[in-house]
N, C-alpha and C positions, 0 to 999 in steps of 0.2 A: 646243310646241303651246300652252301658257301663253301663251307672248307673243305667239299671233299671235292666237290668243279675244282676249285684252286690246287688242291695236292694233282689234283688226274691231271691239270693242267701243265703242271711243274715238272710232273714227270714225262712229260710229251705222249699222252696218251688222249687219242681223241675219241672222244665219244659223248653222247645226247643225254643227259639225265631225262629219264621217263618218268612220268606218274600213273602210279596205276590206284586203281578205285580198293577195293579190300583185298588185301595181300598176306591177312594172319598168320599163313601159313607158305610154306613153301612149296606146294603145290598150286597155290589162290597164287602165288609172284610168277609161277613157271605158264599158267595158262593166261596171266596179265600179257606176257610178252611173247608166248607161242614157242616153248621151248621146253626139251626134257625137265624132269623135277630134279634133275642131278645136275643142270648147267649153271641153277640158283644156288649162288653160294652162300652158305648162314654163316653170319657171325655167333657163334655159341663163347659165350664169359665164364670163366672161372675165376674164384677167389683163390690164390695161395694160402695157402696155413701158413707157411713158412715166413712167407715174403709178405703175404699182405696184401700183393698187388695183384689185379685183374688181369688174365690170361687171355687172349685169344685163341681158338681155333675157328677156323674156315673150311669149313665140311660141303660138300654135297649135298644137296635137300633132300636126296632120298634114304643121306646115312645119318647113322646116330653116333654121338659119341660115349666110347665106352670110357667110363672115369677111371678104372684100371689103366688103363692104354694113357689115357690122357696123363695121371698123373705120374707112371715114368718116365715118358715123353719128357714133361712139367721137370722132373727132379724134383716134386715134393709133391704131399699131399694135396689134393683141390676139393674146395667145399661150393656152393653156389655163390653167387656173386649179386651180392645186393644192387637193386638200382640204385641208390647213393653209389657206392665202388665204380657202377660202370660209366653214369653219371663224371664223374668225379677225372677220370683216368681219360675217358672216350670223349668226352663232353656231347652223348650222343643218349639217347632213352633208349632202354628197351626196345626193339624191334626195327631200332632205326640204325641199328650201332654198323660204319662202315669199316671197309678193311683198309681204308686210307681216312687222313683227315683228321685222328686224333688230338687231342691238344696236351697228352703228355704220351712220352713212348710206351711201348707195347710189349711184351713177348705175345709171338705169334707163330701158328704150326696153319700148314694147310695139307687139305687131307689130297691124297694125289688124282684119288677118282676125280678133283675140279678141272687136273691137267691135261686128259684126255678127247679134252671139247677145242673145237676151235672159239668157241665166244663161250661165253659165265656170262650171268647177271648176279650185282650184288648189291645190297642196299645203298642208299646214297645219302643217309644222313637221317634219312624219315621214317617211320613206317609206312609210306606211302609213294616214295620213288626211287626208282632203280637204276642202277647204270650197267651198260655192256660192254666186256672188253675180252683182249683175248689173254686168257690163262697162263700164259707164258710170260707174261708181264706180272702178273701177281705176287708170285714171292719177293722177285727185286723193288715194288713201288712200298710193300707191306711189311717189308723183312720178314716175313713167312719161312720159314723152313717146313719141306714135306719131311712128313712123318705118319707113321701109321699110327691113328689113334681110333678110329672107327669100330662099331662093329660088326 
């Protein structure tokens, strides 16, 4: 949670990290903070076949991604992404993984339905707190590129 206060910081983006009680899901994050289930941005990982390395996409809570879509987006095949990989790449667990804060670089897509909101909420390092910001800021602090990979 450290490192991603410190990246939101660096990129001059202000905003409160929140803690919210059980948030398993992206609907449990979007009624923690009172906000549609599409304002909660997921980090979803993929493993590259190719590359090896762990993928980002930042979707919408109320979309899913399609691995077709993903993996031409990707340029190569995507398989799941083990917690060691995400672990490893994110230095973040399962559930907690944020779209800033990394401790090695990323490839990263975001899905465009997140751009459409004036504020997102997206993890903040934990399974258990959030941060708000507005979406237009997103690709440039995340190196995100939109792309359609949803279904």
């Amino acid at each position: 949670m450290k490192r991603v206060a410190r990246a939101l910081t660096e990129a001059g983006i202000e905003t409160e990290i929140q803690e919210l009680g059980a948030a398993r899901t992206a609907q449990e994050a979007a009624d923690g903070v009172g906000c549609h289930i599409d304002q909660i941005a997921k980090s979803i990982i993929f493993a590259g076949e190719t590359s090896g390395e762990a993928l980002l996409f930042l979707t919408a809570g109320g979309n899913l991604v399609d691995a077709d879509k993903a993996s031409a987006v990707a340029g190569e095949p995507l398989t799941k992404a083990d917690a060691a990989l995400i672990r490893a790449q994110t230095g973040f667990a399962i559930g907690g993984v944020a779209p800033v804060g990394h401790i090695n670089p990323i490839r990263a897509w975001i899905d465009p339905r997140l751009l459409e909101f004036d504020r997102i909420w997206a993890a903040a390092g934990t399974p258990h707190h959030v941060f708000g910001m507005d979406p237009a800021d997103l690709p440039e602090i995340s190196g995100a590129q939109a792309a359609d990979f949803t279904q």
